[in-house]
C-alpha positions as a printed Julia matrix, in Angstrom:
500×3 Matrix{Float64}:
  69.89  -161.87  -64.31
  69.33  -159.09  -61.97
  69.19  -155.54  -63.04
  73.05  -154.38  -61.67
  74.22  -157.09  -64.51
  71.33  -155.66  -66.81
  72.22  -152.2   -66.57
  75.9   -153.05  -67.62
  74.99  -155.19  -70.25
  73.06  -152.58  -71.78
  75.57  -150.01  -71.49
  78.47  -149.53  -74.08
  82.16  -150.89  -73.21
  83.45  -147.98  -72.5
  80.79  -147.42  -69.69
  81.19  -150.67  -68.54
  84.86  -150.02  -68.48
  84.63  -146.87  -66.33
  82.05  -148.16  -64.0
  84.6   -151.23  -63.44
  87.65  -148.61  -62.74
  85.45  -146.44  -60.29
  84.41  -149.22  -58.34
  88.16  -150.99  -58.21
  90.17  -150.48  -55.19
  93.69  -151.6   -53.86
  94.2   -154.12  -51.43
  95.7   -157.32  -51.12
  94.27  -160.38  -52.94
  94.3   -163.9   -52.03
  93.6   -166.53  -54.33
  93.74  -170.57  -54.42
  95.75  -172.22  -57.71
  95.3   -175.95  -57.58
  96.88  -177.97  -59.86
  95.11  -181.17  -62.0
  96.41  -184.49  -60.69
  94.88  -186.97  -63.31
  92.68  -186.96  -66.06
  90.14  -189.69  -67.37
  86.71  -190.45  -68.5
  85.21  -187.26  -68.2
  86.48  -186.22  -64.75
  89.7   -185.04  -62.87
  91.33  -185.44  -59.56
  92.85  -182.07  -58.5
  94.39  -180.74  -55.44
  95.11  -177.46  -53.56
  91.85  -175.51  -53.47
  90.4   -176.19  -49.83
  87.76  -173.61  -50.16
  86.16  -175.36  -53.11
  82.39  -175.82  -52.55
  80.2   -178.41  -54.39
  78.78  -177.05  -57.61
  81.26  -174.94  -58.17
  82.55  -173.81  -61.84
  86.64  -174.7   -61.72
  88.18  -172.96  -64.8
  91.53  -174.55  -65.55
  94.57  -172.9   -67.21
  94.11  -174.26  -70.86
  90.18  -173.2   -70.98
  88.59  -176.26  -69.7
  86.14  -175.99  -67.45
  84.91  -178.29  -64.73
  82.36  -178.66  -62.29
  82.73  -179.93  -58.1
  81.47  -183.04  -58.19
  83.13  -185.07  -55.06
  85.03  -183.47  -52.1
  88.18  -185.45  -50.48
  90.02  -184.31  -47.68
  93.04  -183.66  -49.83
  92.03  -183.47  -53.25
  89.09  -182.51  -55.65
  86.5   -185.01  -57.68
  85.33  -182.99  -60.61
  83.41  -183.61  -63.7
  84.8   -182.15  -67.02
  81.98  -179.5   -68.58
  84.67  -178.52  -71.49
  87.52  -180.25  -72.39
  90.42  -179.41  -74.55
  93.29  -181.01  -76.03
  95.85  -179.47  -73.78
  94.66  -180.7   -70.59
  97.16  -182.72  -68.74
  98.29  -183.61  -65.44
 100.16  -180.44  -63.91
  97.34  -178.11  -65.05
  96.47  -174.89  -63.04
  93.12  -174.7   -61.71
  91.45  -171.51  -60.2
  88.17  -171.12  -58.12
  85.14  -168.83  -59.57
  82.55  -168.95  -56.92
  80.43  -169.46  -59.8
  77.48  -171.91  -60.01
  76.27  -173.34  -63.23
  73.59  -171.5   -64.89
  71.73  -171.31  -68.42
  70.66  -168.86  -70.47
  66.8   -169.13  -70.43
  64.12  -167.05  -72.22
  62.02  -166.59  -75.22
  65.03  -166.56  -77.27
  65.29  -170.39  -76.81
  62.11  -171.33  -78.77
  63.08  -173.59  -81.71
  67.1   -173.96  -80.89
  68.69  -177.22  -80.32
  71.18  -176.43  -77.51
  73.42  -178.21  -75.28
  72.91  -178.43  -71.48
  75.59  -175.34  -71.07
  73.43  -173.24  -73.45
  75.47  -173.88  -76.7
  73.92  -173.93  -79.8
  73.75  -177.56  -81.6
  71.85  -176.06  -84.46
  74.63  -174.52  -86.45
  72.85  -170.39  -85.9
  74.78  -167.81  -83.77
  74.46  -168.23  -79.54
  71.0   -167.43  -78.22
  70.71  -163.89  -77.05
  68.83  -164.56  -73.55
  68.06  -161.85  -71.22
  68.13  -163.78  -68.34
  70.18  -166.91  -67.01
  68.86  -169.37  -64.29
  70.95  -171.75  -61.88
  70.66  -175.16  -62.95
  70.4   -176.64  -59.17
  68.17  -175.19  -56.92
  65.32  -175.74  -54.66
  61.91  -176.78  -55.47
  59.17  -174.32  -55.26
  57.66  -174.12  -51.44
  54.56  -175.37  -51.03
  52.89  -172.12  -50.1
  53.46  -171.23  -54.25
  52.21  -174.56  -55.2
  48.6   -175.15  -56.17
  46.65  -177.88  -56.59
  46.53  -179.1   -60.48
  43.39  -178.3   -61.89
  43.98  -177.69  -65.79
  43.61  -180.77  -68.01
  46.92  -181.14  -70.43
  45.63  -182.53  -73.8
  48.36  -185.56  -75.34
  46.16  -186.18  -78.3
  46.16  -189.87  -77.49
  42.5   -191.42  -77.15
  43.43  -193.73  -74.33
  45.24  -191.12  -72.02
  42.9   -188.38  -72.14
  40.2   -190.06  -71.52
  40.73  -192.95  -68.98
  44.3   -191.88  -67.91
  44.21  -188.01  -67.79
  47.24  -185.57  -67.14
  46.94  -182.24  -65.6
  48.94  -179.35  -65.96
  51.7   -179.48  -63.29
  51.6   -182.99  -63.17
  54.52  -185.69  -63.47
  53.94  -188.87  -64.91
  55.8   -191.38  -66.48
  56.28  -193.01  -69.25
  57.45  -196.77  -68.54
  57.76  -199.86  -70.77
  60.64  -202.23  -72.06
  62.91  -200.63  -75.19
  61.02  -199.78  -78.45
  57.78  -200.15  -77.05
  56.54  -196.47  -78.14
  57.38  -194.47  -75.56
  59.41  -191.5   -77.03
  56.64  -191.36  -79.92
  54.02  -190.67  -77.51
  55.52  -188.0   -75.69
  56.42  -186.43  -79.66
  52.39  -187.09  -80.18
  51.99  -185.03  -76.8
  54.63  -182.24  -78.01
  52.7   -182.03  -81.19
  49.56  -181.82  -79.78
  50.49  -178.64  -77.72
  50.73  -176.52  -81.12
  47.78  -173.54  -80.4
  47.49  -174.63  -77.08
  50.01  -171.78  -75.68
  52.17  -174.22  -74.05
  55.52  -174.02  -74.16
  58.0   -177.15  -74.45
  60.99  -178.61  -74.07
  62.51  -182.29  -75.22
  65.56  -183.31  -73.06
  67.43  -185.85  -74.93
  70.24  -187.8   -72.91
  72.7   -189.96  -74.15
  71.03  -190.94  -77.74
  72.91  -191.49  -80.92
  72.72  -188.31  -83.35
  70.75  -190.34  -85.39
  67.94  -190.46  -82.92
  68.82  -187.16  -81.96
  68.13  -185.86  -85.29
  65.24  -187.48  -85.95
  63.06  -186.41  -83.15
  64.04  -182.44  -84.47
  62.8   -183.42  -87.65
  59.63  -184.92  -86.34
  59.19  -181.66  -84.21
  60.37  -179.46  -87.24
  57.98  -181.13  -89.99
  55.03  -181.19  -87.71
  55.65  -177.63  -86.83
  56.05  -177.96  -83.19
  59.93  -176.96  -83.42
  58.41  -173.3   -83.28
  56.94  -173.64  -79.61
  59.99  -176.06  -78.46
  63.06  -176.2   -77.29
  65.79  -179.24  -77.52
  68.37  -179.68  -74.91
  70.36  -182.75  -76.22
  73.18  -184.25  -74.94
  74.8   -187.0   -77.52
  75.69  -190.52  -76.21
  79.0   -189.46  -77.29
  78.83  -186.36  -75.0
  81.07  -186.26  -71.97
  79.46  -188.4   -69.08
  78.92  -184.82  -67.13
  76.92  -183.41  -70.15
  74.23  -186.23  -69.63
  74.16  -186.36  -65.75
  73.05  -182.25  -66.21
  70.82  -182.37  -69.37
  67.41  -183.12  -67.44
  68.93  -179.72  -65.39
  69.4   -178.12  -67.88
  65.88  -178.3   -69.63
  63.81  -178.44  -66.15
  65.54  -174.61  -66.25
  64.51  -173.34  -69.07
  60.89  -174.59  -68.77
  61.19  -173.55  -64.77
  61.78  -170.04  -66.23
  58.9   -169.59  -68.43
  56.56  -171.44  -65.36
  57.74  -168.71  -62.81
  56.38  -165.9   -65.42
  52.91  -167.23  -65.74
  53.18  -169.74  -68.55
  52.0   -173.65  -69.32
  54.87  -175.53  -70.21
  56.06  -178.84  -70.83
  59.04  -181.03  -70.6
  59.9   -184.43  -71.47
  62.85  -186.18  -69.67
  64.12  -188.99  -72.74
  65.49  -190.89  -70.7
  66.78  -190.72  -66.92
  67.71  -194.55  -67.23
  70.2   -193.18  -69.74
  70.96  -190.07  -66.73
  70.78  -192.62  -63.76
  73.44  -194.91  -65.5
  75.66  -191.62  -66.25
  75.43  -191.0   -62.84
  76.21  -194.4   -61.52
  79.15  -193.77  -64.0
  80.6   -191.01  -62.63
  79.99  -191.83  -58.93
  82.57  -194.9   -59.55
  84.74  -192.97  -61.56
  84.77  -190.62  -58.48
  84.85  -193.68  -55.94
  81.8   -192.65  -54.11
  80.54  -195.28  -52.06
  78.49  -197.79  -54.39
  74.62  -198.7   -53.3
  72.36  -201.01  -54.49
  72.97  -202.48  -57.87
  76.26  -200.16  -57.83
  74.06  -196.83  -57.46
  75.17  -194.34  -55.65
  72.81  -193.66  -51.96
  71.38  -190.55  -53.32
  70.17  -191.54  -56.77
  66.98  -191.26  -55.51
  67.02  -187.96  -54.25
  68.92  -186.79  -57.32
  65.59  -187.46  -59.4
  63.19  -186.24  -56.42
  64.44  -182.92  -56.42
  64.21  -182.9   -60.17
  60.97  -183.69  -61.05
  59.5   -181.99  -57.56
  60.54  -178.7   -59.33
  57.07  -179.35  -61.58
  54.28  -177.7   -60.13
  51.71  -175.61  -60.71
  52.01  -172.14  -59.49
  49.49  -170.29  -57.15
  47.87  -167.06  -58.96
  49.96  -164.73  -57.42
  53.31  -166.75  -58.52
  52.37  -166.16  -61.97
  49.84  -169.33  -62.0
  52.37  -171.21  -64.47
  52.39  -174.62  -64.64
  55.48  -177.28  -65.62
  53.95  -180.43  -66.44
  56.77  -183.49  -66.3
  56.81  -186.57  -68.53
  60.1   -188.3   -67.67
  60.69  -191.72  -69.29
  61.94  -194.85  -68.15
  63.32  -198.14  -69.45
  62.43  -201.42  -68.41
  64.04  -204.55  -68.83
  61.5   -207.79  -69.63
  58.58  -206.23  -68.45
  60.06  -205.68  -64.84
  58.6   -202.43  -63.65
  60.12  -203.57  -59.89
  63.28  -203.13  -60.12
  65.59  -200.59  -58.71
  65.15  -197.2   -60.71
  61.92  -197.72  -62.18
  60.4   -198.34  -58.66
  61.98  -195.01  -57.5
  60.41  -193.0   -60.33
  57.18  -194.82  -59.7
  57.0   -193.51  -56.27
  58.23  -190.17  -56.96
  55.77  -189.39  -59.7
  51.7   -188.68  -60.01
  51.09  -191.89  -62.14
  52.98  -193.97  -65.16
  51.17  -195.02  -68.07
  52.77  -198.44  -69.18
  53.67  -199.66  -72.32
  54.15  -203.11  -72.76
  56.12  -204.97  -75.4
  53.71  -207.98  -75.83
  50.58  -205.77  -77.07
  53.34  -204.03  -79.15
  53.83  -207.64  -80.74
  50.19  -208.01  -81.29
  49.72  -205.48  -83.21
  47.79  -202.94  -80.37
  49.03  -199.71  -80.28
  50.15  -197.93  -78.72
  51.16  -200.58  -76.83
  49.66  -198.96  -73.29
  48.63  -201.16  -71.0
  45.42  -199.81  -68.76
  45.85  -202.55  -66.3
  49.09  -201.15  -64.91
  48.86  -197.46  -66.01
  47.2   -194.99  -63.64
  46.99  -191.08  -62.83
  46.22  -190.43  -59.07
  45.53  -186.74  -59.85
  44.68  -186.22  -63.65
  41.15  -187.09  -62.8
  40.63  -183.67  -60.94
  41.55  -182.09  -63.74
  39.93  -183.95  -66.44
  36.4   -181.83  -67.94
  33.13  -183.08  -66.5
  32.28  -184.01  -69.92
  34.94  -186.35  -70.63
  34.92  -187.42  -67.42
  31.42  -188.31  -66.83
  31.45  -189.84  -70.52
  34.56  -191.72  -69.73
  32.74  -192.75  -66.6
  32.76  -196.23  -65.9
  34.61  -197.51  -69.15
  38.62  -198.38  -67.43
  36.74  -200.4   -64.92
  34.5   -202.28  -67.98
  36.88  -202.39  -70.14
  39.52  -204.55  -67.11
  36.71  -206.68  -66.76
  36.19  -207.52  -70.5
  39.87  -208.3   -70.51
  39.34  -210.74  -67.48
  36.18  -212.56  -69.14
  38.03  -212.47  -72.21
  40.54  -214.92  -70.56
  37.82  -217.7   -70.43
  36.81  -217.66  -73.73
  40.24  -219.59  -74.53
  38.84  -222.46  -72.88
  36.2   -222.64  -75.28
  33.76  -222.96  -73.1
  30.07  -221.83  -73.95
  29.27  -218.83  -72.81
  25.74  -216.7   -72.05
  24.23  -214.55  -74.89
  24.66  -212.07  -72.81
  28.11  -212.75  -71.85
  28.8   -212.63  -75.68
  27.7   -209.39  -76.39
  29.94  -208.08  -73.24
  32.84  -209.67  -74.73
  31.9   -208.02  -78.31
  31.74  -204.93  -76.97
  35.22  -204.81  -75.17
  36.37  -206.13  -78.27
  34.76  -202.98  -79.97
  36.01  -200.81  -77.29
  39.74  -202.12  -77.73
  39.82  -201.38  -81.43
  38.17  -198.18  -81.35
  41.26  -197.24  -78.65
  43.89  -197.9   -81.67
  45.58  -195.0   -82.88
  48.54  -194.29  -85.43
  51.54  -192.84  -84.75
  52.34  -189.18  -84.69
  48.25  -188.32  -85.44
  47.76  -186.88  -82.27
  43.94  -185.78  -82.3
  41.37  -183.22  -80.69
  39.69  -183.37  -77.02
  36.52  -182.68  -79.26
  36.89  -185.6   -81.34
  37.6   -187.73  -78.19
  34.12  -186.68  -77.04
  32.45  -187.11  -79.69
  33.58  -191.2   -80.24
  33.03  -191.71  -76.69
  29.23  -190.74  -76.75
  29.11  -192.66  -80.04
  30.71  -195.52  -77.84
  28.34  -194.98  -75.01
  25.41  -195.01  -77.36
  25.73  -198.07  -79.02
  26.41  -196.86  -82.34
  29.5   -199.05  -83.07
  28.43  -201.97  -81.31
  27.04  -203.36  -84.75
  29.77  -201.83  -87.12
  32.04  -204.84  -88.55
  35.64  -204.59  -87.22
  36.99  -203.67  -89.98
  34.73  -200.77  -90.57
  35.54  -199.12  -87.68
  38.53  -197.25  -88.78
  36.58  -195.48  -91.9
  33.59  -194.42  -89.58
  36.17  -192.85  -86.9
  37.71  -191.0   -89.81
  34.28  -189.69  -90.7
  33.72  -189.14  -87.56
  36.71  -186.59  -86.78
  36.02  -184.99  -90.07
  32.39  -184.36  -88.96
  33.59  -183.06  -85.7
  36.01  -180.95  -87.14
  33.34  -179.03  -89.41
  31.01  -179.03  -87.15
  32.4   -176.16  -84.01
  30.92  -178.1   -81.05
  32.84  -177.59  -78.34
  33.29  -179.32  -74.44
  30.93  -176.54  -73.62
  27.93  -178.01  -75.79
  25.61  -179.91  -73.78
  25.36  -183.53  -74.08
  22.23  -183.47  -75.93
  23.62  -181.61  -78.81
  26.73  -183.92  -78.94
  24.09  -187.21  -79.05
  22.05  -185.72  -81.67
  25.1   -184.53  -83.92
  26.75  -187.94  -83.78
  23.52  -189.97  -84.18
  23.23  -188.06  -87.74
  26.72  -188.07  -88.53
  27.01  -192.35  -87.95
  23.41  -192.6   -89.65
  23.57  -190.74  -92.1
  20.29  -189.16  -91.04
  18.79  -192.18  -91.2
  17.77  -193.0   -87.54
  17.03  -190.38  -84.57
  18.28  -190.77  -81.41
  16.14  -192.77  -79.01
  14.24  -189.99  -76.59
């Protein structure tokens, strides 16, 4: 908001009223009244308004309220933001020279709202100081900086041999009901004390869904530091296509004043087929597997709105995690291939390890980060070391022991210690836990001390474990040394010292 619409929103009626009068004048005025042709599905064909412009707000005569969407050479494609009862064919239709815009601020922290800025949540409207456009450009590059923060999920796996940094997009890929919407709640969770603000985008999910993710946030106490931009799958097919808009606003808001935040796009399969529905509806020319040609760009210039900021922007970040569906595994089809090439990494979940029992289900061989690693902490990192690339081969020698061939001694113990490695990587749902636990099970990893625990004694020790770490105040900081000896006396008991 700038301050000309500050000042006379802070003023009383009356002054707005007499600052209206002195600045009105008489002179002739010229406006365009179109009139609805059809209505249908969530849009409407209208005519008579030849100076509409794309994005622009159409108000109609019975309060509905519509958005440019499609521009004929004798008529209008629009999609329907509000819709009442009374809207027919014959319907007057004005011009506002309005684009859409949201209320953002610190007023939206624990609100459900839909992606025009109405409350879901049953309180009264958010009272935001400011409002942002929901379409606009990117940040330049000159305001961009080069991600260099690590952002904590609280999943073993990612943080340490798939890291995210803060600005980052990556995505979240795998077949339905594979896990991927619970690890980006574990992720949400895990932001609580971290000063990072968030904000869960739900498109086209059943209220059931919809309610149960607030009430994961709400019980876990994340609701606090979040904000939910849902749009129902029985919400108008316009509501979903500007949902992941909506949110990337409100978290592009609190970036541009100097603060971490996060937001999770669940799902844009869900906004690319809302998309693909209302570019037939509005018989734009079909593409590839009936998307429209710029379905692509439509999610590049979304998610290339995450950044992180130079210092003197504010040095906020917006860290993406959009997720995608797959069908059977396929990862190369149309849309998922597009996201794939648009974002910083994916981490992969895959519905086979989700039948046997491994989760989460991620897969390392087809998950990556191409920048997380520069923002990972040398500890973590140089623990983490070598362990993705041993831990791919122990999966590829593991493939030969179901020949039952004989294999080396040392071949064995290789083998024993992936399979070590693999269960120690388990983790339960919605337990997100601390970067200083994750060190300290890695240098128990890297030590040996597990590599002669039974399997099924693993769990209890890595319990113990985070307990110990949790009493004890090391921190990343601590050298190495004092992170060997603490976890050699908390898996021993005190009964063996570290090897000098």
């Amino acid at each position: 908001m700038d301050a000309t619409k500050r000042d006379i929103r802070e003023t009383s009626p009356i002054a707005a009223r007499s600052a209206w009068l002195k600045n009105y004048s008489f002179r002739l005025r010229i406006s365009e009244v179109g009139r609805v042709l059809s209505v249908g599905d969530g849009i409407a064909w209208i005519c008579d308004l030849p100076s509409a412009s794309m994005d622009e707000i159409i108000e109609l005569e019975d309060g509905s309220q519509a958005l440019v969407f499609h521009l004929a050479k004798a008529r209008l494609g629009v999609i329907l933001l509000r819709q009442t009862e009374r809207l027919t064919a014959g319907t007057a239709a004005y011009l506002t020279g309005k684009q859409l815009s949201i209320g953002v601020g610190d007023a939206l922290l624990g609100r459900v709202i839909d992606p025009l800025g109405e409350p879901l949540d049953g309180l009264p409207r958010p009272d935001t100081e400011a409002s942002g456009d929901l379409d606009v450009l990117s940040p330049p590059i000159t305001s961009r900086d080069f991600v260099q923060k690590p952002l904590y999920t609280g999943n073993k796996i990612i943080d340490t041999l798939i890291p995210i940094g803060k600005g980052q997009r990556q995505l979240f890929i795998g077949d339905n009901s594979t896990g991927k919407s619970s690890l980006a709640l574990d992720t949400v969770i895990n932001q609580k004390g971290k000063d990072v603000f968030c904000v869960y985008v739900l498109i086209g999910q059943k209220r059931s869904s919809v309610v149960g993710t607030i009430e994961t946030l709400r019980r876990a106490g994340a609701l606090e530091y979040t904000t939910v931009v849902a749009a129902e799958a029985t919400a108008m097919p316009g509501l979903k296509y500007l949902a992941p808009f909506a949110g990337c606003t409100v978290a592009e808001a609190w970036m541009w004043q100097g603060k971490d935040t996060l937001v999770i796009y669940d799902d844009l399969t869900t906004h690319a087929l809302s998309y693909r529905e209302l570019s037939l509806l509005l018989r734009r020319p079909p593409g590839r597997e009936a998307y429209p040609g710029d379905i692509f760009y439509l999610h590049a210039r979304l998610l290339e709105r995450s950044t992180c900021l130079v210092a003197h922007c504010g040095g906020g970040s917006m860290t993406a995690l959009p997720i995608i569906e797959t069908e059977l595994g396929e990862i190369a089809s149309y849309i998922p291939t597009n996201l794939i090439s648009i974002t910083d990494g994916q981490i992969y979940m895959d519905a086979q390890l989700f039948a046997r029992g491994f989760l989460p289900a991620l897969d390392v061989t087809k998950s990556v980060s191409r920048i997380g690693g520069k923002a990972q902490h040398p500890a973590i990192k140089a623990e983490a070391g070598r362990m993705k690339l041993d831990y791919l081969q122990f999966l590829e020698l593991e493939v030969f022991t179901r020949f039952g061939s004989r294999l080396e001694a040392s071949m064995e113990a290789r083998i024993k210690r992936g399979q070590t490695l693999r269960e120690l990587m388990k983790q339960d749902r919605l337990s997100p836990l601390p970067i200083e636990f994750e060190m300290a099970w890695l240098v128990a990893h890297n030590e040996g001390l597990f590599d002669l625990v039974e399997r099924a004694q693993l769990a209890p020790r890595l319990e113990r474990l985070r307990q110990q770490v949790a009493d004890s105040g090391l921190t990343l900081a601590d050298g190495r040394e004092q992170w060997r000896n603490a976890v050699w006396m908390w898996l021993t008991e005190g009964e063996h010292e570290p090897p000098a």
